[in-house]
C-alpha positions as CSV (number, residue, x, y, z in Angstrom):
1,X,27.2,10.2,-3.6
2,X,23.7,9.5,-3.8
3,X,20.6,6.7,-3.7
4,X,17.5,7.0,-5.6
5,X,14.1,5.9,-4.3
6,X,11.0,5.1,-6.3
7,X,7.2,4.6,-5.0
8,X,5.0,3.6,-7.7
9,X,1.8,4.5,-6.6
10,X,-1.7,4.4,-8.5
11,X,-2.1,8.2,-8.0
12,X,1.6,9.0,-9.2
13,X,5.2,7.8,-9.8
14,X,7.2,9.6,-7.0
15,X,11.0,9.8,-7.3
16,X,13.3,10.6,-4.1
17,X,17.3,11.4,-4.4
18,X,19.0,11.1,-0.9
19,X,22.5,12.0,0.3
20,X,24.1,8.3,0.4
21,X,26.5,9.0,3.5
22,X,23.9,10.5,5.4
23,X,20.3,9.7,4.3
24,X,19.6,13.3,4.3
25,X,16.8,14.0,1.4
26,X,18.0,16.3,-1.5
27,X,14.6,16.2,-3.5
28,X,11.3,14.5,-3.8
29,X,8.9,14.7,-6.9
30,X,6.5,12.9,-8.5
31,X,5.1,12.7,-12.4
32,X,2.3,13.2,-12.8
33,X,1.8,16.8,-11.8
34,X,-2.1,15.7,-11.5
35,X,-2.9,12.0,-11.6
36,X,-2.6,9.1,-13.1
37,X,-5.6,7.5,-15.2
38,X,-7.2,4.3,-13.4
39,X,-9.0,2.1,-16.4
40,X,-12.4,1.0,-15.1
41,X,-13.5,-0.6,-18.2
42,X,-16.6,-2.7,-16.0
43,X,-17.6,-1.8,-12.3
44,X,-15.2,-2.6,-9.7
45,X,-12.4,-3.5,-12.3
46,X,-9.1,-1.5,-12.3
47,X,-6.2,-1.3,-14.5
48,X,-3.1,0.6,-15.4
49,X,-0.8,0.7,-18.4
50,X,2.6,-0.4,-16.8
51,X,4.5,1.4,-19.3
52,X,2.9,4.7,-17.9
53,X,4.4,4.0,-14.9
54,X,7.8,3.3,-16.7
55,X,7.6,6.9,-18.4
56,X,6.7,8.8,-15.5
57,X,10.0,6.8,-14.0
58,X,11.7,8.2,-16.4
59,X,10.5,11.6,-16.8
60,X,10.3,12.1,-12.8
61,X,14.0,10.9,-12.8
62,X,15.5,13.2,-15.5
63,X,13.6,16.5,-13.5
64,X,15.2,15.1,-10.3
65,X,18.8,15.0,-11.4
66,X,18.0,18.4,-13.6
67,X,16.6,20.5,-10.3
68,X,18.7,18.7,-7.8
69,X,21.6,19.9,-9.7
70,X,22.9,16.8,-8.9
71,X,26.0,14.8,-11.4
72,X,23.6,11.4,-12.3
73,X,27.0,9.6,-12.2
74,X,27.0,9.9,-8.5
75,X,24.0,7.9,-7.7
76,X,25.6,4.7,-6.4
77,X,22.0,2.3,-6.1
78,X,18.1,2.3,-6.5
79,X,15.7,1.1,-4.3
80,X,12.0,0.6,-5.5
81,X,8.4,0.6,-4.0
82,X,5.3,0.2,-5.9
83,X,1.6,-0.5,-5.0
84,X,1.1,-4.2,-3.9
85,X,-1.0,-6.8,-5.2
86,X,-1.0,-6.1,-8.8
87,X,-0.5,-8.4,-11.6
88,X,1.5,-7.5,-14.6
89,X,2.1,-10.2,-17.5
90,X,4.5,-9.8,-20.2
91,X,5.8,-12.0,-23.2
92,X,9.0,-13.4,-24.1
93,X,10.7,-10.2,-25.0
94,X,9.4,-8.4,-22.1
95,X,6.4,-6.3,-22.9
96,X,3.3,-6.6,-21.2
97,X,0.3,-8.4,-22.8
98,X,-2.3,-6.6,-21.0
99,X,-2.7,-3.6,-18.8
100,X,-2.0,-4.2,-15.2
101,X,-5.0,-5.4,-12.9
102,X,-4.1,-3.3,-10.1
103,X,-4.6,-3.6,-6.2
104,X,-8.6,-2.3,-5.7
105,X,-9.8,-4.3,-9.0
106,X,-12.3,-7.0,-7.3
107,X,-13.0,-8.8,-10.4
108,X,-11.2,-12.0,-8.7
109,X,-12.9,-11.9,-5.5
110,X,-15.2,-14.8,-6.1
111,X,-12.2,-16.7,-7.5
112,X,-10.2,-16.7,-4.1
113,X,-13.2,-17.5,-2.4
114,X,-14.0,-20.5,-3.9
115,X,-9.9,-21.4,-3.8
116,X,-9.9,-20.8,-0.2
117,X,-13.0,-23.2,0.5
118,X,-12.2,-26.1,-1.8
119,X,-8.4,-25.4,-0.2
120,X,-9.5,-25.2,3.2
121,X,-9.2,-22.5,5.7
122,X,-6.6,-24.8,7.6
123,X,-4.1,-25.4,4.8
124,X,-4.4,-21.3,3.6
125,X,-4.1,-20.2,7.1
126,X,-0.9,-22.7,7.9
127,X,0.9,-22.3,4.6
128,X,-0.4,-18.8,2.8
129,X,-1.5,-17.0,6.2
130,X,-4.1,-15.8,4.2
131,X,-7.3,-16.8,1.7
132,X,-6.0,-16.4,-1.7
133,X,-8.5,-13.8,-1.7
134,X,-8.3,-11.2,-4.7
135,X,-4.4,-11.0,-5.2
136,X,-2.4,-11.4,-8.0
137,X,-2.6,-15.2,-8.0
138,X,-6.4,-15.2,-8.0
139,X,-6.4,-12.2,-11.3
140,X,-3.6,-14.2,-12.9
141,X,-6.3,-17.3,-12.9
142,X,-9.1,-14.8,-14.0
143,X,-6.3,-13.8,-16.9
144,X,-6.6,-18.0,-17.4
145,X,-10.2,-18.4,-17.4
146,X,-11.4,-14.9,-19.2
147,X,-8.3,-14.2,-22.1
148,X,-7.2,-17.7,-22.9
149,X,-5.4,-16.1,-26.3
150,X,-3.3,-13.5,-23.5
151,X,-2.0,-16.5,-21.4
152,X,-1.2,-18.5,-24.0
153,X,1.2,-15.6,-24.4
154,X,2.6,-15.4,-21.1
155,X,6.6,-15.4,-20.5
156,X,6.2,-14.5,-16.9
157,X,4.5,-12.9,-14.4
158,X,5.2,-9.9,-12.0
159,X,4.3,-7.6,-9.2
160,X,4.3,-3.6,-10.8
161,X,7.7,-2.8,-8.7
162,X,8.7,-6.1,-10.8
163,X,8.4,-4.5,-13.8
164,X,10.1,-1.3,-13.4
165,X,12.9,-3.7,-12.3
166,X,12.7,-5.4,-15.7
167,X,12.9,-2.0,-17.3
168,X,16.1,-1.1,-15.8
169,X,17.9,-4.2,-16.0
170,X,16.3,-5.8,-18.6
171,X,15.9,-9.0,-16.4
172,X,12.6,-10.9,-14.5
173,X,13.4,-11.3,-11.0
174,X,10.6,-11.0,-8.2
175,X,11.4,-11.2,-4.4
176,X,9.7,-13.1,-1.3
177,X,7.9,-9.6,-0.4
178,X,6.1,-9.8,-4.0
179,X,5.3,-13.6,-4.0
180,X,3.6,-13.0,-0.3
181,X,1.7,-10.3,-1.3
182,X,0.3,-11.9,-4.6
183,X,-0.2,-14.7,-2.2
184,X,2.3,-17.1,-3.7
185,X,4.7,-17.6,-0.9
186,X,4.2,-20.6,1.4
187,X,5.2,-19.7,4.7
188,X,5.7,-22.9,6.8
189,X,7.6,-24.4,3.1
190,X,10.0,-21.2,3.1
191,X,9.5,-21.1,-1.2
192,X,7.3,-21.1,-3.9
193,X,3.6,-22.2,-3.0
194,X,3.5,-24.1,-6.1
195,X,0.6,-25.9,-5.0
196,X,-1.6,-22.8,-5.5
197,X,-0.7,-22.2,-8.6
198,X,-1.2,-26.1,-9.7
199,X,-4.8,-25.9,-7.9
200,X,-5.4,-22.6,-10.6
201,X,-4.0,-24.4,-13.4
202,X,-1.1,-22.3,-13.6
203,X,2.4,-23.6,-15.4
204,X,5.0,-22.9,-12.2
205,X,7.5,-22.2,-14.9
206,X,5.7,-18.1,-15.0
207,X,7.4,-17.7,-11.8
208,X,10.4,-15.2,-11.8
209,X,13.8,-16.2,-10.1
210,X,13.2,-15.0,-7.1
211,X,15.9,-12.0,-5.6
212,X,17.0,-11.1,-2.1
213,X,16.6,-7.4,-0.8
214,X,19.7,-5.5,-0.1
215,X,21.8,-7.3,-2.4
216,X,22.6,-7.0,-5.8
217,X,19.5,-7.8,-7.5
218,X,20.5,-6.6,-11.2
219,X,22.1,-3.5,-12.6
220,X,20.8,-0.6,-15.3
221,X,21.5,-2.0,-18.6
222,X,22.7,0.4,-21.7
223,X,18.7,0.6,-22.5
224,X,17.6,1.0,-19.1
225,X,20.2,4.0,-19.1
226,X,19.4,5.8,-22.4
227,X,15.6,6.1,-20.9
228,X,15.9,6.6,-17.7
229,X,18.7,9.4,-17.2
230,X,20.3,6.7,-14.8
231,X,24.3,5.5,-15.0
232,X,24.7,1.9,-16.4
233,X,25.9,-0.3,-14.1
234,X,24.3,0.9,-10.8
235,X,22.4,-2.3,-9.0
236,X,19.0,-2.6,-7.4
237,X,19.0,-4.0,-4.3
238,X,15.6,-3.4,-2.6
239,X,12.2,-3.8,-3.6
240,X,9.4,-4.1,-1.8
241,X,5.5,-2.9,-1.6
242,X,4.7,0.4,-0.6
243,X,3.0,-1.0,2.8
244,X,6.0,-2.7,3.9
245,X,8.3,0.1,1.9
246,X,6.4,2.4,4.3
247,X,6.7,0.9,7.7
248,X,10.7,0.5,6.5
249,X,10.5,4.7,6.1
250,X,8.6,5.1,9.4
251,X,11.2,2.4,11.6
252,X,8.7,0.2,12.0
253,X,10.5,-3.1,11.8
254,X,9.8,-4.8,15.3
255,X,7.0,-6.6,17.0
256,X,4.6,-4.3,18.2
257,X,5.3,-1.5,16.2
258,X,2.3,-0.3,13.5
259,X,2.6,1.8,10.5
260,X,-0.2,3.5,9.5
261,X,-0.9,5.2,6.1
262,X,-4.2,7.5,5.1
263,X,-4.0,7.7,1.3
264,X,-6.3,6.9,-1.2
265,X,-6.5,4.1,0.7
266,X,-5.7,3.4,3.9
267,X,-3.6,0.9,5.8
268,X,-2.6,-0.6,9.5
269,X,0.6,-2.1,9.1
270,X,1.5,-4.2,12.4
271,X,5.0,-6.1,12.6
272,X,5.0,-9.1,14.8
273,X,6.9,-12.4,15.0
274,X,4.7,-14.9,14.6
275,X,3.9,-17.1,11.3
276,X,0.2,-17.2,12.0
277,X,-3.4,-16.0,10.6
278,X,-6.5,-17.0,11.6
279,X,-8.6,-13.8,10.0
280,X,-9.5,-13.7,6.1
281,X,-10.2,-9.6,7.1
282,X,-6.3,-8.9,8.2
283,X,-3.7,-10.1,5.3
284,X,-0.1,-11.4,6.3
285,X,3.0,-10.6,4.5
286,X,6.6,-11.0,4.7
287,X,8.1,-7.9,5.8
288,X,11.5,-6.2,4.8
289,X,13.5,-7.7,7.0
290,X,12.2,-11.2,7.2
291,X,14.3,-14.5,7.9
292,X,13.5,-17.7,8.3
293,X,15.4,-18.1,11.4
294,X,13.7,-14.7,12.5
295,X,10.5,-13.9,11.2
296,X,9.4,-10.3,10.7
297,X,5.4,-10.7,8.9
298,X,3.8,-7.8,8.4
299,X,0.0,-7.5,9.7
300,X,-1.7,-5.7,7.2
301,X,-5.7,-4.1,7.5
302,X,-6.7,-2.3,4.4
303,X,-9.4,0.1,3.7
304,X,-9.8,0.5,0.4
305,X,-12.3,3.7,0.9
306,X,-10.3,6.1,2.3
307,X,-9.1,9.5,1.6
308,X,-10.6,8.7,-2.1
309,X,-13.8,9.2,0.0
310,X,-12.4,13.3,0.9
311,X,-10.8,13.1,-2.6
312,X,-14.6,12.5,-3.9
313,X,-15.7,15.1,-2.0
314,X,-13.1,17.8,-3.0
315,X,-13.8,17.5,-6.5
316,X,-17.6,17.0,-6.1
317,X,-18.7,19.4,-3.4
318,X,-17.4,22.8,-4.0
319,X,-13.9,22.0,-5.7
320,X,-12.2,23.6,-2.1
321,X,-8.8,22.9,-1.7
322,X,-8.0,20.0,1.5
323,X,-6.8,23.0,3.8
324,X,-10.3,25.1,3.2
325,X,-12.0,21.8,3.6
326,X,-10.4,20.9,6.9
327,X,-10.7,24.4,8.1
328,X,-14.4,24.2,7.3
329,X,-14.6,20.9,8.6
330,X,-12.8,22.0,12.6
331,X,-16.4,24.3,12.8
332,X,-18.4,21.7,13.6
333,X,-18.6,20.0,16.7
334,X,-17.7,16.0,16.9
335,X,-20.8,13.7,15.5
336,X,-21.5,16.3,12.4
337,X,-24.5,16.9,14.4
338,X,-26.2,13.4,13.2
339,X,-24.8,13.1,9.6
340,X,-22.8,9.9,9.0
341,X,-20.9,8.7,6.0
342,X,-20.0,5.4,5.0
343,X,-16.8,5.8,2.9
344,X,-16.6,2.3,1.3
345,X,-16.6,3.1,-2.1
346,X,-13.8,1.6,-3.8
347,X,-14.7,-1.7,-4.5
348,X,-14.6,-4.5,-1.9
349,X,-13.4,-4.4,1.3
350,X,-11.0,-7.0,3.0
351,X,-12.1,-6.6,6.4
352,X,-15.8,-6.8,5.9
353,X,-14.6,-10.5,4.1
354,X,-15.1,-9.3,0.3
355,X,-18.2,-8.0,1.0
356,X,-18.6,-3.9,-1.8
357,X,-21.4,-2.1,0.6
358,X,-20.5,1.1,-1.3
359,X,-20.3,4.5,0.1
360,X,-23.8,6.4,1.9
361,X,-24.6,10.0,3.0
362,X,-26.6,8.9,6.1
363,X,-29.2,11.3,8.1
364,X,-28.9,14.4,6.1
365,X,-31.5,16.9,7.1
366,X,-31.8,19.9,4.5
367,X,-32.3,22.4,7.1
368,X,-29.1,22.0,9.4
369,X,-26.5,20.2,7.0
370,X,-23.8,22.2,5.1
371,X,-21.1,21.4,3.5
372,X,-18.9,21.6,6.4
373,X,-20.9,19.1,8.2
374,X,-20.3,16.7,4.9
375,X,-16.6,17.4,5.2
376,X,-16.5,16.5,9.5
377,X,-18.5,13.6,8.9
378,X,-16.2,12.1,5.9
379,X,-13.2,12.9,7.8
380,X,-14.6,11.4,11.1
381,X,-16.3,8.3,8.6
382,X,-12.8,7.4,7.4
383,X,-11.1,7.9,10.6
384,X,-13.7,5.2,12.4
385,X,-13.2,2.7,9.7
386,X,-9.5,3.0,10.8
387,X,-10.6,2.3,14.6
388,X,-12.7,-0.4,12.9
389,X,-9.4,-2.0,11.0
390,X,-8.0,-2.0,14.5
391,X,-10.3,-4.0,16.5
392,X,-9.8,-6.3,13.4
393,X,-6.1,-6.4,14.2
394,X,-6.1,-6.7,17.6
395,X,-8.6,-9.4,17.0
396,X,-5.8,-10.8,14.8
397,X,-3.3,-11.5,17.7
398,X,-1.5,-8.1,16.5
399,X,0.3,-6.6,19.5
400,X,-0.1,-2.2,19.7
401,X,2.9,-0.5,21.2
402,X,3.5,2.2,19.2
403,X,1.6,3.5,16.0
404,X,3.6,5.6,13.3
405,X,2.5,7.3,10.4
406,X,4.0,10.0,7.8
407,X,3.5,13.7,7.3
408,X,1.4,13.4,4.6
409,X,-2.3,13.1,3.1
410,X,-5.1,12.3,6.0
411,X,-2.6,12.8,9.0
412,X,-2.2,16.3,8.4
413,X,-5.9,16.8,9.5
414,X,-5.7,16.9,12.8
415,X,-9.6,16.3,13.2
416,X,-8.6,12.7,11.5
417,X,-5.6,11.9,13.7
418,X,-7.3,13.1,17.0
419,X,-10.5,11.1,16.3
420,X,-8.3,7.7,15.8
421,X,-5.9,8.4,18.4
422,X,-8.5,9.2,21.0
423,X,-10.4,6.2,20.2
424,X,-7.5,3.6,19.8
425,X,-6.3,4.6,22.7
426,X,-2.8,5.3,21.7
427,X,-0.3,8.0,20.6
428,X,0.3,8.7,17.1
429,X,4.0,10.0,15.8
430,X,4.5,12.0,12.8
431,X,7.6,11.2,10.7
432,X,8.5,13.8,7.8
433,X,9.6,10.9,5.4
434,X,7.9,9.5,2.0
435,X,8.1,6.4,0.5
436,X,10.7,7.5,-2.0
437,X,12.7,8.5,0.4
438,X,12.1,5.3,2.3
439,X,13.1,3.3,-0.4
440,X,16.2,5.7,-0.9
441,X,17.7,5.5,2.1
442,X,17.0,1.4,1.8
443,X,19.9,1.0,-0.5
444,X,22.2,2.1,2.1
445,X,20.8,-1.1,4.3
446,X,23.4,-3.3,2.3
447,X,25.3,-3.3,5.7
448,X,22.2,-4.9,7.9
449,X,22.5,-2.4,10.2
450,X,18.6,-1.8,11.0
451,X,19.5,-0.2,14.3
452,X,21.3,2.7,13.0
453,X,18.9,2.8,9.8
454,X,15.9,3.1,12.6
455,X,17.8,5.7,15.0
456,X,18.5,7.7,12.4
457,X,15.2,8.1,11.4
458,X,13.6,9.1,15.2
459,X,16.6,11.2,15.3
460,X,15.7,13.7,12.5
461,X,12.7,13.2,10.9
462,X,9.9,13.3,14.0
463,X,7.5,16.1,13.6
464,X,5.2,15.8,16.0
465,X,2.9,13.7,18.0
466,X,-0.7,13.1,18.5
467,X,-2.3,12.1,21.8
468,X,-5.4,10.6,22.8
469,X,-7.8,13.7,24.1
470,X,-9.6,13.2,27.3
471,X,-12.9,13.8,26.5
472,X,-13.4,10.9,24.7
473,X,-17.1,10.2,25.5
474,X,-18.3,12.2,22.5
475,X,-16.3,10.3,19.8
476,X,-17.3,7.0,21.1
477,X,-20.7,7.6,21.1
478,X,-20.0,9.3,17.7
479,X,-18.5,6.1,16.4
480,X,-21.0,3.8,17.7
481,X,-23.6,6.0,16.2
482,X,-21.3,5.2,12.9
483,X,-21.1,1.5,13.4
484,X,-24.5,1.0,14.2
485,X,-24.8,2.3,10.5
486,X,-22.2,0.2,9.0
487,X,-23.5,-2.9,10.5
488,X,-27.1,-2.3,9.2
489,X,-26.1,-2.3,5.9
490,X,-23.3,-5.2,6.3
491,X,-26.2,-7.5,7.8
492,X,-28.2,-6.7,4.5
493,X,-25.6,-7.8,1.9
């Protein structure tokens, strides 16, 4: 018998099958073989078609079954992760009005920022944990303000993860997860932060029923079968973002424990056990395995320009591949000899409050700067804005014990994971696991038992571990040298 996983990402749809008794992976793939298209119809907006997503699910999940060799009757459940914050709308029947604004569209910044100060910082950081900031609530009251004829129209809205659910079952459910992250979930209430969407001039009745994870949260329908390769009558029964969906994969489920992730974007993902957030730069959601008699909120500092800065460069400096690149990039010493890049240049960035600085090439001199230097100095500009995001956290109360992160995009440079770990001071451990697989395995969670779900985990699927070097004099005066840049141009926005 088997579980299938699905992470929804912006890049690609990924689809993992695992072995239901065990956990153990039988395949991962994802659709598309390159990448997805992002819509940027103005600067700084984003948007996806969610029914692209839907037949790359479907697609993805016919060549899984096909070179798994696998009986599709056998999988017994499917858990789902998708990329956080967006906003899907869709009319009575189900299909979606619009494309989907997606997580690093900024077009809504201004509207949290005036929510959050006619609000007040006291009531958002007591109720939300958070400023409504540029989440799904705030774009679903651009949606209100900019498209009156499209919300007029609207049956409901959804998180993306949401509406591959809808697909499969053919029902609009969302979960706790999904409401936190659009910033819809009132923390010291336990429900519905109602209030926020009365304050946008939002009708409350757009809000899904809401589901619990690792239960029953609605099964394939006829349809849902016919399109997707999938038995009818299988149930749901997780969901969640692909931050929290990825801490889950990594065993990162108590206090103290941090998730890291170094993909297009990149992400500190701290669990603690606390309902509190006094920063508008670190975002607070409810994680997987959150109660209201035992809180698990998941600290999360994002960095929206991340490996899409190395992706930039890839496919704009020489068209290497990341291993020639990296290779090129271990030849030069620490500090690219002067050269500094500012990677911020996908849009605005939480943890500088809103503010889009953009991305810089700093100090190049024409007569000692190669490419290699460029690659060293992204790699080492994306791996201080990570040591940046975790002064922000620990500024935010979040407790470091242990720091995890999978096998996978900027981790497998080790000048990346040496330059954070030496300057946060702590070890890193590799985990050959995906998000897929991650939500896979999650259907097997039915049973609560998190201890055995976690053990299992360290047990087979560590790789390897990355400690903080000794001779860490040269990367702090590197990253100073790289701050002092950053906060030049911050003051001057």
């Amino acid at each position: 018998m088997y579980y299938i996983g699905y992470d929804i990402g912006s890049s690609s749809v990924k689809v993992g099958l695992v072995e239901a008794a065990t956990g153990k992976k039988v395949i991962v793939l994802n659709e598309p073989q390159n990448e997805m298209e992002i819509s940027s119809l103005q600067p700084d907006w984003a948007e996806q078609d969610p029914e692209m997503w839907w037949q790359y699910i479907c697609t993805a999940t016919k060549r899984a079954i096909k070179e798994a060799n696998i009986d599709a009757s056998k999988i017994q459940g499917i858990g789902i992760s998708y990329q956080m914050h967006g906003l899907v709308i869709v009319d009575k029947d189900g299909n979606p009005l619009r494309n989907s604004i997606i997580w690093c569209d900024s077009r809504a910044v201004e509207i949290g920022n005036k929510a959050y100060t006619e609000i007040g910082a006291e009531k958002c950081a007591e109720h939300l944990l958070n400023s409504p900031g540029n989440f799904t609530a705030s774009k679903l009251k651009w949606v209100k303000e900019n498209e009156p004829q499209v919300y007029s129209k609207i049956a409901k809205y959804m998180l993306p993860g949401d509406y591959i659910a809808l697909k499969l079952t053919g029902e609009v459910t969302t979960t706790k997860n999904g409401l936190s992250e659009g910033m819809l979930w009132d923390y010291k209430e336990n429900k519905v932060a109602d209030w926020l969407l009365d304050y946008y001039g939002i009708d409350q009745s757009l809000t899904p029923n809401i589901v619990e994870n690792f239960t029953n949260q609605g099964i394939v329908t006829e349809k849902g079968s016919q399109e997707s390769g999938l038995p009818v009558g299988i149930p749901i029964v997780y969901r969640a973002g692909d931050q929290p969906n990825n801490a889950l994969s990594l065993n990162v489920l108590r206090p103290g424990e941090v998730a890291a992730t170094g993909g297009t974007s990149g992400v500190f993902y701290a669990v603690t056990e606390t309902n509190s957030g006094k920063s508008t730069r670190v975002n607070n959601f409810v994680h997987v395995n959150y109660s209201e008699s035992n809180p698990r909120v998941g600290k999360l500092l994002n960095i929206n320009g991340a490996g899409i800065q190395y992706r930039w460069m890839r496919n704009n400096i020489g068209s290497e591949s990341y291993e020639e690149m990296n290779e090129k990039a271990s030849q030069i010493n620490v500090g690219s000899q002067g050269l500094v890049v500012i990677p911020f240049g996908n849009g605005a960035e939480r943890m500088f409050n809103n503010k889009n600085i953009g991305s810089h090439i700093l100090n190049l001199n024409f007569n000692i700067h190669t490419n290699a230097h460029l690659y060293r100095a992204s790699l080492e500009a994306i791996a201080f804005s990570f040591v940046y995001g975790m002064e922000c956290l620990k500024d935010d109360n979040a407790t470091i014990n242990v720091i995890r992160a999978g096998n996978d995009n900027l981790f497998r440079s080790e000048i990346f994971s040496n330059t954070v770990a030496t300057l946060i001071g702590h070890e890193i451990e590799i985990y050959n696991t995906t998000g897929a697989v991650g939500a896979a395995r999650a259907v097997g969670l039915t049973d609560g038992d998190f201890e055995k779900f976690g053990s299992a985990i360290t047990t087979n699927d560590h790789v390897m571990t990355f400690l903080p070097l000794k001779n860490k004099e040269e990367y702090e005066k590197a990253y100073q040298n790289w701050k002092k840049e950053l906060e030049i141009l911050l003051t001057n926005k």
